[in-house]
N, CA, C and O atoms as CSV, one atom per row, in Angstrom:
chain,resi,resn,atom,element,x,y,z
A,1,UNK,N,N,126.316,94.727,94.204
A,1,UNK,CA,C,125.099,93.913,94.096
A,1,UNK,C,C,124.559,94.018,92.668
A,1,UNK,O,O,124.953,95.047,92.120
A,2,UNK,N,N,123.875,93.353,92.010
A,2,UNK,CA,C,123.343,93.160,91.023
A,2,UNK,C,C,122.521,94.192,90.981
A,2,UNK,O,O,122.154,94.869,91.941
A,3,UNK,N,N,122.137,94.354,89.501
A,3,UNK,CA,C,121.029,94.745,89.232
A,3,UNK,C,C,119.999,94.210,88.422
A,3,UNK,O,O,120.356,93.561,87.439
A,4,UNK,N,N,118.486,94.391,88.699
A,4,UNK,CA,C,117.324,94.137,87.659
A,4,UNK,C,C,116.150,95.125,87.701
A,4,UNK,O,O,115.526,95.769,88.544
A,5,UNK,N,N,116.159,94.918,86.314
A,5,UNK,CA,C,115.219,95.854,85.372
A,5,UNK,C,C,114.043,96.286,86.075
A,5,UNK,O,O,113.522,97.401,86.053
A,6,UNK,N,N,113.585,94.930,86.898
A,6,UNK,CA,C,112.580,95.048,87.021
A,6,UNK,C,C,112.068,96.012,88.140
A,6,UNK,O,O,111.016,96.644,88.234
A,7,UNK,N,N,113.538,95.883,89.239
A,7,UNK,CA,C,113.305,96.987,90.506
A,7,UNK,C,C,112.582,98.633,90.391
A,7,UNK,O,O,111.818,99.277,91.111
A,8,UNK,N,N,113.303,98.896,89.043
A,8,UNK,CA,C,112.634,100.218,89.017
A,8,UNK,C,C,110.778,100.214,89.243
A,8,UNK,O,O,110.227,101.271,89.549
A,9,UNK,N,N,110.087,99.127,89.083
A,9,UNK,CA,C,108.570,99.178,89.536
A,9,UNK,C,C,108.362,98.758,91.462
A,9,UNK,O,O,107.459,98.225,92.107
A,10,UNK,N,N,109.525,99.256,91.770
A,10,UNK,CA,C,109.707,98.531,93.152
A,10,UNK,C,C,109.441,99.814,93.944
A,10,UNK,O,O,109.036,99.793,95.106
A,11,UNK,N,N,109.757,101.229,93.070
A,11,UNK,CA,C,110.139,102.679,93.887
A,11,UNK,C,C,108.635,103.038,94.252
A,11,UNK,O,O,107.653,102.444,93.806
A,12,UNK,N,N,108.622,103.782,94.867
A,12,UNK,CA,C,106.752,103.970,95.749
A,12,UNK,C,C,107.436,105.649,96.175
A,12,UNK,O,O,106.396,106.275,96.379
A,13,UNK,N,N,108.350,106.427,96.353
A,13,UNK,CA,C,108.147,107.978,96.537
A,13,UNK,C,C,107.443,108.603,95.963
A,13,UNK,O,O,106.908,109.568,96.507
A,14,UNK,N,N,107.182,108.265,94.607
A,14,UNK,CA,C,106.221,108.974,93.905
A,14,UNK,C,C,104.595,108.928,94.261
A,14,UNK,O,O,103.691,109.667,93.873
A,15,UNK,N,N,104.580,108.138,94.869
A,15,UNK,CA,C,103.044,107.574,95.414
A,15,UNK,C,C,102.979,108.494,96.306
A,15,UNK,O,O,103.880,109.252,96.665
A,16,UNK,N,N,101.362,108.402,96.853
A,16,UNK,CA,C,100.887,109.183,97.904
A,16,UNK,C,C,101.171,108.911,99.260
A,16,UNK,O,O,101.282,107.685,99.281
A,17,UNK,N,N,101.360,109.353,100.450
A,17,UNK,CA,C,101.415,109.183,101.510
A,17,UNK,C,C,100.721,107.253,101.851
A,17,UNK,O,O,101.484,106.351,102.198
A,18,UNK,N,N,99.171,107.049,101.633
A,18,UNK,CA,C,99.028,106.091,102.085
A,18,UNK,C,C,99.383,105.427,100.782
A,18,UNK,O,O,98.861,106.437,100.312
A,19,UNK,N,N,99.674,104.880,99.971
A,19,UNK,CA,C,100.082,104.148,98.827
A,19,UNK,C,C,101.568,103.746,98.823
A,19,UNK,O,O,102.210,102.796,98.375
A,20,UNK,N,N,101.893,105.070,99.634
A,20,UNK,CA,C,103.616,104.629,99.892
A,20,UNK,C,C,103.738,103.605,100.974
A,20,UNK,O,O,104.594,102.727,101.081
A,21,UNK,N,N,102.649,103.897,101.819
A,21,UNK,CA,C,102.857,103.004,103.094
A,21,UNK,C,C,102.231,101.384,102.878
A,21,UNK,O,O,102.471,100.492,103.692
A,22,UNK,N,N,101.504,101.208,101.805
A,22,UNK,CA,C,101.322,100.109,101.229
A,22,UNK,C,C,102.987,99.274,100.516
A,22,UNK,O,O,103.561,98.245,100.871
A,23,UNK,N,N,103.367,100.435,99.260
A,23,UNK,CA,C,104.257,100.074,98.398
A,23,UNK,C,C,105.908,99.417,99.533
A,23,UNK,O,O,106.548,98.368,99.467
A,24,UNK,N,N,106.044,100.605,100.418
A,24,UNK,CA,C,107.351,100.063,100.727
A,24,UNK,C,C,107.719,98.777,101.174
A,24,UNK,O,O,108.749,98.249,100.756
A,25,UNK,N,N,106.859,98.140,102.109
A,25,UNK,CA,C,107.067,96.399,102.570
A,25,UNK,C,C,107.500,95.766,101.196
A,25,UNK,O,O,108.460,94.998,101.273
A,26,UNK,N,N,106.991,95.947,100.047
A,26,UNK,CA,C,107.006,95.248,98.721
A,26,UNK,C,C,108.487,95.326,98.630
A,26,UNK,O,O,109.360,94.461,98.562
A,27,UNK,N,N,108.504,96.618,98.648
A,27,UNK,CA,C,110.073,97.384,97.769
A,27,UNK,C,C,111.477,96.924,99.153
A,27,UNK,O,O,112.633,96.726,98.778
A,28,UNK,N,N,111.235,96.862,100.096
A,28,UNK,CA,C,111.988,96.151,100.987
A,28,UNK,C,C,112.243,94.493,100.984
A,28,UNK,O,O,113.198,93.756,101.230
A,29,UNK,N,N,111.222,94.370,100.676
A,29,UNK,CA,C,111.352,92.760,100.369
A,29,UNK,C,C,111.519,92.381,99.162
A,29,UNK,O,O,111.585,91.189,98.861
A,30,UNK,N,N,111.614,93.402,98.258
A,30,UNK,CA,C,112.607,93.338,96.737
A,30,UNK,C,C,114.231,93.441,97.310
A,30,UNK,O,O,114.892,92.403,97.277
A,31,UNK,N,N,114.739,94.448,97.730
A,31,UNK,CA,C,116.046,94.389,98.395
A,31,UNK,C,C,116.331,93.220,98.826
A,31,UNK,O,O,117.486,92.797,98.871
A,32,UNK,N,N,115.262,92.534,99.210
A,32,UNK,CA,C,116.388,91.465,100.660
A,32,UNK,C,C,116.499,89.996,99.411
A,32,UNK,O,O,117.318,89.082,99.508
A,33,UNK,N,N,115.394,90.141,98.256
A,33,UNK,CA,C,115.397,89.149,97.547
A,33,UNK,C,C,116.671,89.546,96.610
A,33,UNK,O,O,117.255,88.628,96.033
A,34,UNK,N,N,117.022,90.606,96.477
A,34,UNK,CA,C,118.150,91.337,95.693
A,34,UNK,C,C,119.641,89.900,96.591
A,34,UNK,O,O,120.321,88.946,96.212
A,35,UNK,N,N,119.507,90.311,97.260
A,35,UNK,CA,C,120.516,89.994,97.858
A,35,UNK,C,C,121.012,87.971,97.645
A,35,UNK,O,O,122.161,87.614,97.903
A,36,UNK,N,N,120.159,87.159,97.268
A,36,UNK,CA,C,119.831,86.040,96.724
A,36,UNK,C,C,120.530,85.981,95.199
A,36,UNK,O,O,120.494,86.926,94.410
A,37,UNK,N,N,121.221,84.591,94.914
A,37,UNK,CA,C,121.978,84.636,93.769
A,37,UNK,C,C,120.859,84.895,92.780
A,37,UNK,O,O,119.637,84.756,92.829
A,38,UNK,N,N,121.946,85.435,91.620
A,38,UNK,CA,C,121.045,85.941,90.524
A,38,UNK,C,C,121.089,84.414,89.490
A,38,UNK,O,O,121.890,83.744,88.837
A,39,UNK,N,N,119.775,84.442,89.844
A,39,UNK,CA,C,119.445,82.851,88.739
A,39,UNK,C,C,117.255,83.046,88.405
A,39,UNK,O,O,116.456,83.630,89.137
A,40,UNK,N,N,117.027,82.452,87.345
A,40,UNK,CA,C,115.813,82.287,87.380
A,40,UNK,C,C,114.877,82.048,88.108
A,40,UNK,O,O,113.719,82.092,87.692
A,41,UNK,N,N,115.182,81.753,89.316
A,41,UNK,CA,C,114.066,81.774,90.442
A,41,UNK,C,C,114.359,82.925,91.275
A,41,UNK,O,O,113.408,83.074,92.042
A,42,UNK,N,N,115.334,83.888,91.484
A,42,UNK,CA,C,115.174,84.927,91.880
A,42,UNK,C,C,114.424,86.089,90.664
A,42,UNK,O,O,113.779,86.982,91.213
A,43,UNK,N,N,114.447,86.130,89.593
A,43,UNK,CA,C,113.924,86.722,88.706
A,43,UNK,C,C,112.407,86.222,88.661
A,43,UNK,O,O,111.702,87.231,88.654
A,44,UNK,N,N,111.792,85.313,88.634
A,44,UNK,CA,C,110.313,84.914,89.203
A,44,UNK,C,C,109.592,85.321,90.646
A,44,UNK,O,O,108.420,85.508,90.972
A,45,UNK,N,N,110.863,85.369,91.349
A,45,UNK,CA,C,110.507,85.862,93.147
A,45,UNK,C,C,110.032,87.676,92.807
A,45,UNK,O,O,109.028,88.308,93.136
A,46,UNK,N,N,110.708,87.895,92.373
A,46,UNK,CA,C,110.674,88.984,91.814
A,46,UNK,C,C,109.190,89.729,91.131
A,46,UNK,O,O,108.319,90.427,91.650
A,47,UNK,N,N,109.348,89.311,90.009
A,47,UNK,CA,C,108.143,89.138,89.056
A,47,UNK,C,C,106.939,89.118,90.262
A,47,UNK,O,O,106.279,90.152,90.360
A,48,UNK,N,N,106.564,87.791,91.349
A,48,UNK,CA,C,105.326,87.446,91.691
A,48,UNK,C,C,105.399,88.717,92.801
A,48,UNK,O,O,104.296,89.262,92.809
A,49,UNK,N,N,106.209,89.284,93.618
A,49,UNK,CA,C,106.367,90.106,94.431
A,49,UNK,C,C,105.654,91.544,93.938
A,49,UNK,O,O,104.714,92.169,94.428
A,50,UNK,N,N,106.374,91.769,92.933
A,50,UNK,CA,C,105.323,92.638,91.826
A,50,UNK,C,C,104.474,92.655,91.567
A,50,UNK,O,O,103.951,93.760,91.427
A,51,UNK,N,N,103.686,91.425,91.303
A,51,UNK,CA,C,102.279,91.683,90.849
A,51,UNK,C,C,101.274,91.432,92.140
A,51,UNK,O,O,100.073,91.160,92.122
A,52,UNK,N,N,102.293,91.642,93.429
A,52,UNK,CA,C,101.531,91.134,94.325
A,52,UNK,C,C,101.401,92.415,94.568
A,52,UNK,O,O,100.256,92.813,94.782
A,53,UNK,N,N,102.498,93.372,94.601
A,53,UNK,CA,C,102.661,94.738,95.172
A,53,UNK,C,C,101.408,95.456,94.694
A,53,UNK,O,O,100.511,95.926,95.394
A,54,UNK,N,N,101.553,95.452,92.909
A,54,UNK,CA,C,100.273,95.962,92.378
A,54,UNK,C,C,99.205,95.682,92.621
A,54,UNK,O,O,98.381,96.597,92.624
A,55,UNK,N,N,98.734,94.228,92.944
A,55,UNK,CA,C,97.500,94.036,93.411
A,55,UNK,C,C,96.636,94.627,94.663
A,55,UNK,O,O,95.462,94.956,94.835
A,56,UNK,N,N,98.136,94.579,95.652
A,56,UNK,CA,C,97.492,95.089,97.129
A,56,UNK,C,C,97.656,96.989,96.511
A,56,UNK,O,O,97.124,97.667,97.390
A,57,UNK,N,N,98.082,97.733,95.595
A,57,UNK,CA,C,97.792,99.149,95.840
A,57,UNK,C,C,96.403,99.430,95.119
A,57,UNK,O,O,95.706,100.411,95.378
A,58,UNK,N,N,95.937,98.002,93.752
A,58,UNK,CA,C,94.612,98.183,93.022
A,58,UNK,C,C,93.696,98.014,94.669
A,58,UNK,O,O,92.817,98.807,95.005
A,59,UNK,N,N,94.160,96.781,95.554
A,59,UNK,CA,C,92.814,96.630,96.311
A,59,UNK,C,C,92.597,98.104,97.308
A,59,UNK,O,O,91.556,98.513,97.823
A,60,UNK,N,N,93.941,98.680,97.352
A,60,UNK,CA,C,93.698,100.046,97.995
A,60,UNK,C,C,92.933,101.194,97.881
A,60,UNK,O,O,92.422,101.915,98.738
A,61,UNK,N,N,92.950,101.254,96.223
A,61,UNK,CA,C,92.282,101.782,95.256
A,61,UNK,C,C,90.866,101.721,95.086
A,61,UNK,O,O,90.135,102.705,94.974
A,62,UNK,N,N,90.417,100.224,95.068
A,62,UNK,CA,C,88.813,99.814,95.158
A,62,UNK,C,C,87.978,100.596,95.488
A,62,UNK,O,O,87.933,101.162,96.580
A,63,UNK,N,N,87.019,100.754,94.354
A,63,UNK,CA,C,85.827,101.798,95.411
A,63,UNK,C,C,86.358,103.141,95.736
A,63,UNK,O,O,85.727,103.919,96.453
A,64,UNK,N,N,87.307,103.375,95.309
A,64,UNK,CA,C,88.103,105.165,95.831
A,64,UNK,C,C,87.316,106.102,94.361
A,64,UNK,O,O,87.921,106.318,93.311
A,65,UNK,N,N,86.098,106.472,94.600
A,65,UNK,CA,C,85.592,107.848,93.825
A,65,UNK,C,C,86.300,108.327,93.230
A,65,UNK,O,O,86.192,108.009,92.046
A,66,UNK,N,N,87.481,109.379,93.551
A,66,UNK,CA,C,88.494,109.805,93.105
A,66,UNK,C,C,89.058,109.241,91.936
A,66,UNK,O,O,89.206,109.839,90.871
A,67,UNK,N,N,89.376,108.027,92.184
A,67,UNK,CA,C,90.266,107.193,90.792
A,67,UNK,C,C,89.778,107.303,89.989
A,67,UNK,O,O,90.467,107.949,89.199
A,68,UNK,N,N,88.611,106.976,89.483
A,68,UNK,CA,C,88.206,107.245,88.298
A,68,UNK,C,C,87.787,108.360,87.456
A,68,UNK,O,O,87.579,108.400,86.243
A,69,UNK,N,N,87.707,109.286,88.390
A,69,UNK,CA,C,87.867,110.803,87.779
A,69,UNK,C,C,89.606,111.743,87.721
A,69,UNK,O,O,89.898,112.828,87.217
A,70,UNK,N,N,90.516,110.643,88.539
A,70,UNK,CA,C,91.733,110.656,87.823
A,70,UNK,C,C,92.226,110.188,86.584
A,70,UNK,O,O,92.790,110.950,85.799
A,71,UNK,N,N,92.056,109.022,86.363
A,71,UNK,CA,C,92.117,108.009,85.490
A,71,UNK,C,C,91.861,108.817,84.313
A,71,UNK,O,O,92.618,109.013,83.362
A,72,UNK,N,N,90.384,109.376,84.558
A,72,UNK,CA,C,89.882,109.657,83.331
A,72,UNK,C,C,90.115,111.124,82.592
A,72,UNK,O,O,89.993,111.494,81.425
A,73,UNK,N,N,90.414,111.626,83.530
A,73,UNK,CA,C,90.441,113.160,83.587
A,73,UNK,C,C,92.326,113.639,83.666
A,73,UNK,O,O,92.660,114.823,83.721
């Protein structure tokens, strides 16, 4: 199977328990798009899947006290 660059932002073990359980649906549904010929609209499927992934772990994040004394600290 192919590879892209971009999968490596696909991995979620490093995340926390609930962040992982956010991240993996993303990172599974990177695989199955893996599997789709490699042409410019799988590399965009890709891409938007990503910034969707990130969005739903920022909205997880929202309002979490903690973060910002991670962030910062």
């Amino acid at each position: 199977m192919n590879t892209e660059h971009i999968m490596q932002f696909f991995a979620y073990a490093h995340l926390p328990a609930h962040l992982q359980a956010i991240s993996q649906p993303f990172a599974e549904q990177a695989d199955r798009i893996m599997g789709l010929p490699r042409n410019p609209e799988r590399t965009v499927a890709l891409r938007k899947l990503l910034e969707s992934k990130d969005a739903a772990v920022r909205a997880a994040l929202a309002g979490d006290p903690d973060v910002g004394a991670k962030v910062a600290g």
